[in-house]
C-alpha positions as a Python dict, from the first residue, in 0.01 Angstrom:
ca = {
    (1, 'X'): (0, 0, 0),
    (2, 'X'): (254, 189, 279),
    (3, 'X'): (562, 189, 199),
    (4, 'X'): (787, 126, 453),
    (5, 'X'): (1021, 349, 565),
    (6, 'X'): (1385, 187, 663),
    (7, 'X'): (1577, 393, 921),
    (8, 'X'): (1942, 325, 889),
    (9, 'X'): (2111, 299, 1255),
    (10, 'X'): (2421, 497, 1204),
    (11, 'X'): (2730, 296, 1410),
    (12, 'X'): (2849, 472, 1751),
    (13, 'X'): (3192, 724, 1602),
    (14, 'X'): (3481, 540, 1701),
    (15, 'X'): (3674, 665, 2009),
    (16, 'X'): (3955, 927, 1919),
    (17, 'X'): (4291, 777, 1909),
    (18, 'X'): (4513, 945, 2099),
    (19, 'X'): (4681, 1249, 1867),
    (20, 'X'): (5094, 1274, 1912),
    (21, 'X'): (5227, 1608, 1905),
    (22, 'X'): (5549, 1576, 1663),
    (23, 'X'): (5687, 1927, 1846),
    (24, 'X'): (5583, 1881, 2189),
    (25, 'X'): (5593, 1496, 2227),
    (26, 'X'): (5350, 1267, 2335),
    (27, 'X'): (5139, 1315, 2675),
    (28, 'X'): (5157, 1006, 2907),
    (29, 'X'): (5112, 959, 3273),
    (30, 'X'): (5386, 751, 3453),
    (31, 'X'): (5333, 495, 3680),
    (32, 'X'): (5474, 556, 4026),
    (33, 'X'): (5808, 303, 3916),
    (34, 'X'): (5844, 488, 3600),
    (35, 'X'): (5836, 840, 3848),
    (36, 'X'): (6049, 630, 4094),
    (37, 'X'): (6294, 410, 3962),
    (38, 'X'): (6577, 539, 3993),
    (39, 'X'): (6504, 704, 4392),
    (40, 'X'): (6392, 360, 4503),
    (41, 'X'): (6695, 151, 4277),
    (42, 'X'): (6893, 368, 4489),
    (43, 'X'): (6750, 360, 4850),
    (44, 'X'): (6720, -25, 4821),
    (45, 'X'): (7095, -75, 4731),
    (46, 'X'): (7189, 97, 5008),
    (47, 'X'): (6969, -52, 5277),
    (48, 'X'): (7076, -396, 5102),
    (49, 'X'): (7402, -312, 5175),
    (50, 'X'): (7383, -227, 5575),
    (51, 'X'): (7133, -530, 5619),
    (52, 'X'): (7426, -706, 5483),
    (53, 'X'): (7706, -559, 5673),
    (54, 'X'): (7505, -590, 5991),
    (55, 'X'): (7453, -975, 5979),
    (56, 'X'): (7807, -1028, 5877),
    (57, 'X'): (7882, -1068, 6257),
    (58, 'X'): (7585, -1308, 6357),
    (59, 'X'): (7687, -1554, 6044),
    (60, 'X'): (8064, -1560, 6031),
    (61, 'X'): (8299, -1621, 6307),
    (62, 'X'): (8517, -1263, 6292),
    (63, 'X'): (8927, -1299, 6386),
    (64, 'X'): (9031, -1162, 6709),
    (65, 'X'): (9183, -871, 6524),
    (66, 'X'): (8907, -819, 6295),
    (67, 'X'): (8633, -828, 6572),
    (68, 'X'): (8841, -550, 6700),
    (69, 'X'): (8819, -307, 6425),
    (70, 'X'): (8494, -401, 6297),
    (71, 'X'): (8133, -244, 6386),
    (72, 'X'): (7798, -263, 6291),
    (73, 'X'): (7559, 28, 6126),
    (74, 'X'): (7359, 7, 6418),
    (75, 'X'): (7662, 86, 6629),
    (76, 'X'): (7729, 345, 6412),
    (77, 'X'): (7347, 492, 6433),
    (78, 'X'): (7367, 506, 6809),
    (79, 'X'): (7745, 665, 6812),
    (80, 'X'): (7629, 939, 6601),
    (81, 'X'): (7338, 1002, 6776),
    (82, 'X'): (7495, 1005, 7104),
    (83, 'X'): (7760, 1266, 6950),
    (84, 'X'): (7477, 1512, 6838),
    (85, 'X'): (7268, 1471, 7101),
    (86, 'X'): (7533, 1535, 7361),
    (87, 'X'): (7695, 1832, 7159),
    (88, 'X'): (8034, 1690, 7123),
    (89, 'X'): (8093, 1696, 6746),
    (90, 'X'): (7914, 2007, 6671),
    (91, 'X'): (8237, 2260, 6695),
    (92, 'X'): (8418, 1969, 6466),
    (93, 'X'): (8097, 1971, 6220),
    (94, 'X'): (8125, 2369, 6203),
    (95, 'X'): (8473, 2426, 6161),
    (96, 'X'): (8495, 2146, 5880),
    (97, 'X'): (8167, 2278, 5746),
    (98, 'X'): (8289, 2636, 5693),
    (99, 'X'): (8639, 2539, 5561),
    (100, 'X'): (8435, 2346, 5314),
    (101, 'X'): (8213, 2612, 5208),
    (102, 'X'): (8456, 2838, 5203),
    (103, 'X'): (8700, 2671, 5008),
    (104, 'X'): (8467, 2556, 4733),
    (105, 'X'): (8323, 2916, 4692),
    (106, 'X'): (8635, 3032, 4628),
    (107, 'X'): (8708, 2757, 4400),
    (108, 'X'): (8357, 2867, 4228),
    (109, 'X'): (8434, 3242, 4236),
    (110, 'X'): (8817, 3158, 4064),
    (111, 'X'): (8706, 2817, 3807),
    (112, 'X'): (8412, 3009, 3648),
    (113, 'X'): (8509, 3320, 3476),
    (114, 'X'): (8867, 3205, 3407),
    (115, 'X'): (8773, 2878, 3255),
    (116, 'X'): (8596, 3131, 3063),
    (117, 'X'): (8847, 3355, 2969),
    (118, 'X'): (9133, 3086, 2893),
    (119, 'X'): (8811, 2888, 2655),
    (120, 'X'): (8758, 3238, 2468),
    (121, 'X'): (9114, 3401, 2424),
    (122, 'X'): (9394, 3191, 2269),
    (123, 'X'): (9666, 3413, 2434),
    (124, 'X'): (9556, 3328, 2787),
    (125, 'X'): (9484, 2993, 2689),
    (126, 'X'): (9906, 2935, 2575),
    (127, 'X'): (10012, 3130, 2859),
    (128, 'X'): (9789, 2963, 3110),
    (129, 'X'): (9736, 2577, 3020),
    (130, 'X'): (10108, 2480, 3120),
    (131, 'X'): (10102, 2576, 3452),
    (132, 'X'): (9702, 2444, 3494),
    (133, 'X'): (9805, 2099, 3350),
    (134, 'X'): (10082, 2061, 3550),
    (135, 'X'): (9932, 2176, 3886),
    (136, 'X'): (9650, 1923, 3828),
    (137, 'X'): (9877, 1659, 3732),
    (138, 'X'): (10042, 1728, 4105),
    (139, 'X'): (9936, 1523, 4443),
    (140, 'X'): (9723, 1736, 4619),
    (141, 'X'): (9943, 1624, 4917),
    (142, 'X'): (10283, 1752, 4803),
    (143, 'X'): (10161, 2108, 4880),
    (144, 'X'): (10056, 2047, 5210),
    (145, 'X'): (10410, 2134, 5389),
    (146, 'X'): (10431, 2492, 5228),
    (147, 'X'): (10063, 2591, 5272),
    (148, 'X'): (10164, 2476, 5634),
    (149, 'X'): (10447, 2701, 5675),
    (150, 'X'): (10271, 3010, 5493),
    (151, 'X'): (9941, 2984, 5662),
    (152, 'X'): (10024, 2795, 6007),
    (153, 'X'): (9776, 2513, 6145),
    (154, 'X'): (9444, 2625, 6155),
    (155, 'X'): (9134, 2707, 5933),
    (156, 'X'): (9309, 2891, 5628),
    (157, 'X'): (9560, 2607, 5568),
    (158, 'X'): (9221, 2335, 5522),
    (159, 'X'): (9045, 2617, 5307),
    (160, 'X'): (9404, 2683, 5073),
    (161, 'X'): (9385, 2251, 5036),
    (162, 'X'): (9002, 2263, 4965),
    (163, 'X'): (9048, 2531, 4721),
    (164, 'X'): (9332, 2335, 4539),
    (165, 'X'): (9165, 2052, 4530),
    (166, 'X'): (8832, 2192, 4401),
    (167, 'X'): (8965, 2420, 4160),
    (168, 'X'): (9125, 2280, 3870),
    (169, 'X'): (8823, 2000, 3806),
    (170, 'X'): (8594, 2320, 3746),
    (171, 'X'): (8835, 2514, 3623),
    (172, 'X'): (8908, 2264, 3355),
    (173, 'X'): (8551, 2135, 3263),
    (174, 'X'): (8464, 2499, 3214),
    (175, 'X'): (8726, 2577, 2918),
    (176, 'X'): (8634, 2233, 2800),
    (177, 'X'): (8239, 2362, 2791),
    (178, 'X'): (8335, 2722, 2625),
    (179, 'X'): (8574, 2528, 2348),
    (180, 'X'): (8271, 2317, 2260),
    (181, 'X'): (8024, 2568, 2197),
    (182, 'X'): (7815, 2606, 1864),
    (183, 'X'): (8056, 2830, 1661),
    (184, 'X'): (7783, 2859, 1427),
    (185, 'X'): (7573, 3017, 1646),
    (186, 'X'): (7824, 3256, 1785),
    (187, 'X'): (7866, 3353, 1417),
    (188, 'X'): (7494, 3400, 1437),
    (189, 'X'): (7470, 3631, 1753),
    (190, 'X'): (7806, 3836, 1650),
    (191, 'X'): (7654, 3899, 1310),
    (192, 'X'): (7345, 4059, 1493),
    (193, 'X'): (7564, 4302, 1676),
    (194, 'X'): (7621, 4163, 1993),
    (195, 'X'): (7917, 4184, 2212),
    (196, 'X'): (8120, 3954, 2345),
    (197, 'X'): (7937, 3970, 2682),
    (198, 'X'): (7620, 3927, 2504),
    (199, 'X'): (7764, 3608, 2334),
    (200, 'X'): (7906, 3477, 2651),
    (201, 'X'): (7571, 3540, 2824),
    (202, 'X'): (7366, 3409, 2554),
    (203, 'X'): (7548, 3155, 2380),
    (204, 'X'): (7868, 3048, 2558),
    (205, 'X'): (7769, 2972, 2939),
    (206, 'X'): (7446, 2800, 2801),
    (207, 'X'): (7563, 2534, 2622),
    (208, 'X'): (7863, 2511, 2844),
    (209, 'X'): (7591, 2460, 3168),
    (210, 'X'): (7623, 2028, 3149),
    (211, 'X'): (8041, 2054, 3145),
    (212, 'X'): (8050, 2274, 3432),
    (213, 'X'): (7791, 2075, 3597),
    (214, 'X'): (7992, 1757, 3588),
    (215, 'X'): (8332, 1991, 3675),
    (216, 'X'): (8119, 2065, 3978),
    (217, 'X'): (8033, 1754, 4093),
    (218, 'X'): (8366, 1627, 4075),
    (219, 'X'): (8446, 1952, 4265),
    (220, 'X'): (8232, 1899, 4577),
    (221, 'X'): (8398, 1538, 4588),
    (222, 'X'): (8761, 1705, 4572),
    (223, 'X'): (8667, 1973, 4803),
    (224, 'X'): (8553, 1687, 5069),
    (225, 'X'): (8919, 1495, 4979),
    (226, 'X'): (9084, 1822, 5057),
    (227, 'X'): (8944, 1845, 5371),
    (228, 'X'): (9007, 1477, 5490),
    (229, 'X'): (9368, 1512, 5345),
    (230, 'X'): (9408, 1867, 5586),
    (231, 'X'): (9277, 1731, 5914),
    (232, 'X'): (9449, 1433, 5881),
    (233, 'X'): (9812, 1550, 5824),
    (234, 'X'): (9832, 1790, 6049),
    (235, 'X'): (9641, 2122, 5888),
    (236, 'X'): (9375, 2156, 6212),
    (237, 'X'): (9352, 2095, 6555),
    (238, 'X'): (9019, 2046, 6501),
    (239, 'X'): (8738, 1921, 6261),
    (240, 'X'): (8571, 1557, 6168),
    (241, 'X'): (8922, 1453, 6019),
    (242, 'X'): (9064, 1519, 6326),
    (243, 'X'): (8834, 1378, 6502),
    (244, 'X'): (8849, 1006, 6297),
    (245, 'X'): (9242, 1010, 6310),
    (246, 'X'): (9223, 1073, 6734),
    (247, 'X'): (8932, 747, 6698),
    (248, 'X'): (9131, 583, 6491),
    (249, 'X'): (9476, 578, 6737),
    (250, 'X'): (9259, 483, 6997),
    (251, 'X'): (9054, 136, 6780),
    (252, 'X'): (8731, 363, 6830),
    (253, 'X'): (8603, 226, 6504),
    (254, 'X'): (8229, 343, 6515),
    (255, 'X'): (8334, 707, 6597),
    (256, 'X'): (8545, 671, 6252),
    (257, 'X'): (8311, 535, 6036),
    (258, 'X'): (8070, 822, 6206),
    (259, 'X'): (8299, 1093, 6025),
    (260, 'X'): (8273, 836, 5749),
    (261, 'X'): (7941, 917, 5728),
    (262, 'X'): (7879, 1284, 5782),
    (263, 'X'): (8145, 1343, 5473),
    (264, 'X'): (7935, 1138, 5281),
    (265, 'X'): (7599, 1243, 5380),
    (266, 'X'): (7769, 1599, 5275),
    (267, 'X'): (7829, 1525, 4925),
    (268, 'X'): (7495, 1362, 4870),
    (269, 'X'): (7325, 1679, 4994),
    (270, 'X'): (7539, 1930, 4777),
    (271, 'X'): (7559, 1646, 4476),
    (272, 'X'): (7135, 1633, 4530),
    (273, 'X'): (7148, 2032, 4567),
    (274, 'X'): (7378, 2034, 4175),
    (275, 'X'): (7133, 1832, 4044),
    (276, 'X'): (6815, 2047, 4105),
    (277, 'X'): (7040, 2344, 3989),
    (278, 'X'): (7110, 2155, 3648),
    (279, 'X'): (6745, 2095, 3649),
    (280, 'X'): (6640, 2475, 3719),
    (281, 'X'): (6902, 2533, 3438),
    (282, 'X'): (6846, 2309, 3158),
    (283, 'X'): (6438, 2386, 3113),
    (284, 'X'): (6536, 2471, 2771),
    (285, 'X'): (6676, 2160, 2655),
    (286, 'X'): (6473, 1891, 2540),
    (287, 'X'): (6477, 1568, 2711),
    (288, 'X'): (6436, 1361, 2396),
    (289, 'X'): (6576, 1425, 2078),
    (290, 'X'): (6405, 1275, 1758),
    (291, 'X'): (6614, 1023, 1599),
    (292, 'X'): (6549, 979, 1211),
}
């Protein structure tokens, strides 16, 4: 008699379950929403908005006094277009554009290593945070009749208001940054021997990177102020300001919500350039921290 061999069918291994990195976090692949969100959130107000403003017209009967100062985005669209294609508002666009850049340079080149300097030494910090507090507290406006009479109508007078403007946000989000850092890690560093530039360098301007971030956005959006404030009242004879106010006297109210646009197509650029800094600058932070 055989006997009969039985061959057990061993069962198929089960698929691997995805394994979760604790240190390195869990791989994934995001949908093109999850990528998107916030881009197309964004886009889709906006174009919400114009649709909106641009039947406003066709569905409501406008006063004779509102029909007069009112416009349309399209109007707008073919008013700027017309003004770039025929050359008129590029000396307006460059002069404003380099009393912007200037201005907020210099407001860079001043905030940055004295927000520093006031944040680290507790001399310059009592000597210094009077006069800072109560400049800030002070209407940009009130010094526009003295910068006036020291630095006559032209392109220094707009750069002296952009600088004012732009200055004291960074200037004070700095020290606020250097005040916050990790004293136990600066006891750290100094207890391996390193100076205080090392420190600063390694320690101080690190974790201070998301307060002067912010200071700098709110910068770029004083800067812009500044500029409207000097062209307006009288600091230029020339610029998008000036432009707007001589549309405005004459009811030419697509030409002024054209400068209405350039200033804020201008702080979306440099706001979108400050974020891809932050990001080039932050690699080293994580982008979620474990809760327990």
């Amino acid at each position: 008699m055989n006997d009969t061999t039985s061959t057990a069918v061993s069962p198929a291994p089960a698929p691997a379950a995805p394994v979760r990195d604790e240190g390195l976090g869990e791989i994934t692949r995001r949908t093109f929403w999850e990528a998107n969100e916030r881009h197309v959130l964004g886009i889709g107000f906006i174009l919400l908005v114009l649709l909106l403003w641009e039947v406003i017209p066709h569905v409501l009967t406008l006063s004779r006094g509102m029909d007069l100062f009112f416009t349309t985005p399209t109007q707008v669209a073919v008013t700027l277009y017309n003004m770039f294609a025929s050359g008129d508002i590029w000396p307006a666009f460059r002069f404003s554009a380099v009393a912007f850049s200037v201005g907020l340079g210099l407001s860079i080149v001043a905030a940055l290593p004295l927000g520093v300097i006031i944040g680290r030494s507790h001399v310059m910090n009592a000597m210094l945070d009077p006069f800072i507090t109560a400049f800030n507290a002070t209407p940009r406006l009130v010094f526009l009749p003295i910068i006036l009479v020291w630095f006559g109508i032209g392109m220094w007078s707009v750069v002296v208001v952009v600088f004012i403007g732009a200055v004291f946000p960074l200037l004070i989000n700095t020290y606020a940054g250097v005040r916050n850092a990790d004293r136990l890690l600066i006891n750290v560093v100094r207890s391996f021997g390193a100076s205080e530039w090392q420190i600063n360098k390694l320690v101080i301007l690190p974790n201070s990177m998301p307060f002067i971030i912010a200071g700098l956005r709110l910068a770029i959006g004083r800067a812009i102020l500044g500029i409207v404030v000097a062209e307006f009242f009288g600091g230029s004879s020339e610029g998008i300001g000036v432009m707007m106010n001589d549309a405005a006297s004459k009811f030419q109210v697509d030409i002024v919500f054209a400068g209405l646009v350039i200033f804020m197509a201008l702080s979306l650029v440099m706001v979108g350039g400050v974020k891809v800094l932050e990001a080039r600058l932050s690699r080293w932070r994580p982008e979620n921290v474990k809760s327990f």
